[in-house]
C-alpha positions in Angstrom: 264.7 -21.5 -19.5 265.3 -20.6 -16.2 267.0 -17.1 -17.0 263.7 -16.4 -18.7 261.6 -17.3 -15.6 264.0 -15.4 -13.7 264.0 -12.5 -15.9 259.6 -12.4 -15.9 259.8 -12.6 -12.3 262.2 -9.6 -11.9 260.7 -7.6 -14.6 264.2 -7.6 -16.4 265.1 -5.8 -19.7 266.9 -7.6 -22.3 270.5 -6.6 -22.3 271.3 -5.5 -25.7 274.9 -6.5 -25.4 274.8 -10.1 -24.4 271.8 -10.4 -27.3 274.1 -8.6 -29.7 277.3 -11.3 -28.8 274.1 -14.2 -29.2 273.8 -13.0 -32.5 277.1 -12.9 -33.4 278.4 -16.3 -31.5 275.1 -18.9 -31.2 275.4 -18.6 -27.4 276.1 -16.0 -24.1 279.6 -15.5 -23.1 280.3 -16.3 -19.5 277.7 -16.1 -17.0 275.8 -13.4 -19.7 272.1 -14.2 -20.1 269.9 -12.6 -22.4 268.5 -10.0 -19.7 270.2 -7.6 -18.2 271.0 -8.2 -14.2 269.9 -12.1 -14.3 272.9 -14.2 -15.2 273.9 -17.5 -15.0 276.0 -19.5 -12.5 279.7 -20.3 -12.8 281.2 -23.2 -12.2 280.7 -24.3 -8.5 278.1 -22.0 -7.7 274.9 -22.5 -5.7 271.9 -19.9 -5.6 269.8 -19.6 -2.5 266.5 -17.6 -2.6 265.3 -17.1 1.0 262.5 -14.7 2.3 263.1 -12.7 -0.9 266.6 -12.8 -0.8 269.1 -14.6 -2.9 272.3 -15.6 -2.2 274.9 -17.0 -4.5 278.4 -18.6 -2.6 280.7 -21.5 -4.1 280.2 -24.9 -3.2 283.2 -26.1 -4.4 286.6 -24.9 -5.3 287.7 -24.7 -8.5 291.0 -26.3 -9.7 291.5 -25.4 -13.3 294.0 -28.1 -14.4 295.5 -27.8 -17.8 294.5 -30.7 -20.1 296.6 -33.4 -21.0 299.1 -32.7 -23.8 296.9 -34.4 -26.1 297.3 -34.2 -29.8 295.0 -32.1 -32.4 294.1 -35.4 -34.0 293.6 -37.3 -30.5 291.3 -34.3 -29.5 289.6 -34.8 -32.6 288.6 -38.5 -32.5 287.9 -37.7 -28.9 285.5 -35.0 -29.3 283.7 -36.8 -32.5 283.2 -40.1 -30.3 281.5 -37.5 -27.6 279.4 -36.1 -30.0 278.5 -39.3 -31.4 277.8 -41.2 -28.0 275.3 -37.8 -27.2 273.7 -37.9 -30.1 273.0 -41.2 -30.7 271.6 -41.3 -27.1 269.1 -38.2 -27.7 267.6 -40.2 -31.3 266.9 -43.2 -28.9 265.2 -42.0 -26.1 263.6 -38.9 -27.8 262.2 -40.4 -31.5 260.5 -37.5 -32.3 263.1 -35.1 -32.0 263.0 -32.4 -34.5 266.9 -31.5 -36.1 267.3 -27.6 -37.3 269.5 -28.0 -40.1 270.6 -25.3 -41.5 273.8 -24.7 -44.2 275.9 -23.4 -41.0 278.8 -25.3 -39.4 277.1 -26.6 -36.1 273.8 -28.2 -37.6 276.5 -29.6 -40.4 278.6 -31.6 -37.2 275.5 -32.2 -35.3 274.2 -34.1 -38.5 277.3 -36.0 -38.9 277.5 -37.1 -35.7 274.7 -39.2 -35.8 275.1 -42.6 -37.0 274.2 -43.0 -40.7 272.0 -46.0 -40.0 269.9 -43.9 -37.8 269.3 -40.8 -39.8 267.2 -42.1 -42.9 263.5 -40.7 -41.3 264.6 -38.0 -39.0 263.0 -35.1 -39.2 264.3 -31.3 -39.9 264.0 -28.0 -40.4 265.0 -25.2 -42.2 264.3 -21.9 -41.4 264.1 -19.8 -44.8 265.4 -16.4 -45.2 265.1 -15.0 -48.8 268.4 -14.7 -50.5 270.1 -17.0 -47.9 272.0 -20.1 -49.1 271.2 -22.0 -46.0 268.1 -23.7 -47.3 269.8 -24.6 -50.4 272.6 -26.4 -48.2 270.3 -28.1 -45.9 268.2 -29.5 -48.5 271.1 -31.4 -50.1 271.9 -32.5 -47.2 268.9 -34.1 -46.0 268.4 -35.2 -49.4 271.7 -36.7 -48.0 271.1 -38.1 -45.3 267.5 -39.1 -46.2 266.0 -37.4 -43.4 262.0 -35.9 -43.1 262.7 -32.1 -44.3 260.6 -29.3 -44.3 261.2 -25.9 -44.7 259.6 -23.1 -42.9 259.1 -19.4 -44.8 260.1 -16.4 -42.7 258.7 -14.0 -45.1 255.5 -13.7 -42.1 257.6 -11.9 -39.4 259.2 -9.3 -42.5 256.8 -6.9 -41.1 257.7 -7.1 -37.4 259.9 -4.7 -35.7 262.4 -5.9 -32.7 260.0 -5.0 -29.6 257.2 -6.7 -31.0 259.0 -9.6 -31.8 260.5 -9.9 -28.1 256.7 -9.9 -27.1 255.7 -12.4 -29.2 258.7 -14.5 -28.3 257.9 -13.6 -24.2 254.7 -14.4 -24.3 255.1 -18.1 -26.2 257.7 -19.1 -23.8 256.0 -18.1 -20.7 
């Protein structure tokens, strides 16, 4: 990603409290990246790196309007035809996309919002932890859904200790 070019480039430390919030949420809050002292651009912001120097201004004002008084189930149908739309796009123009299904609510709605007709085939992944129920959940449903599962072991990485693993991770992204 481009926070972890930045980051290599800048020689930057992981920031233990936006990986901590990762952990706990699936994502960085606001403009948080993984490393501490690289983060991302808000809405309406442009970055400019000249002679060494970067520079970050607003290209754009930002309006925040309130949403329509829409209701919950409106939302709902709204959202789900979004999600659908998106995901029936990515199966078409990428076949050989790769699903990580876990037994967690995200991979559960990701799964249902592609169109049953297309899932029969698809293949997934489960990461295993020992003592988890996810894999027990994701088989079902790819059993389900009749997609191509396999599940990966992460009994291999038991041994590894944090820093090491940040290498490892570094050095196959770069």
């Amino acid at each position: 990603t481009s926070s972890l070019a930045l980051a290599y480039c800048a020689a930057a430390d992981p920031s233990d409290e936006a990986l901590a919030m990762y952990g706990l949420l699936g994502f960085c809050l606001g403009s948080a990246t993984p490393f501490a002292g690289v983060h991302k651009l808000t809405a309406a912001e442009l970055c400019v790196l000249d002679a060494g120097t970067v520079r970050v201004g607003q290209y754009a004002s930002v309006a925040l309007v309130p949403p329509a008084a829409e209701s919950v189930p409106e939302l709902a149908r709204s959202t789900a035809s979004v999600l659908r739309e998106l995901n029936t796009s990515y199966v078409e123009q990428y076949p050989g996309l790769v699903l990580q299904l876990s037994g967690g609510l995200d991979s559960r709605v990701q799964l249902a919002a592609i169109p049953p007709a297309m899932r029969p085939g698809l293949r997934a992944i489960t990461l295993h932890e020992p003592g988890g129920a996810d894999t027990a959940i994701a088989r079902q449903l790819a059993s389900h859904a009749r997609l191509e599962h396999e599940v990966l072991p992460l009994d291999d990485i038991r041994g590894i200790g944090p820093a090491d693993a940040h290498k490892l991770v570094r050095q196959a992204a770069i």
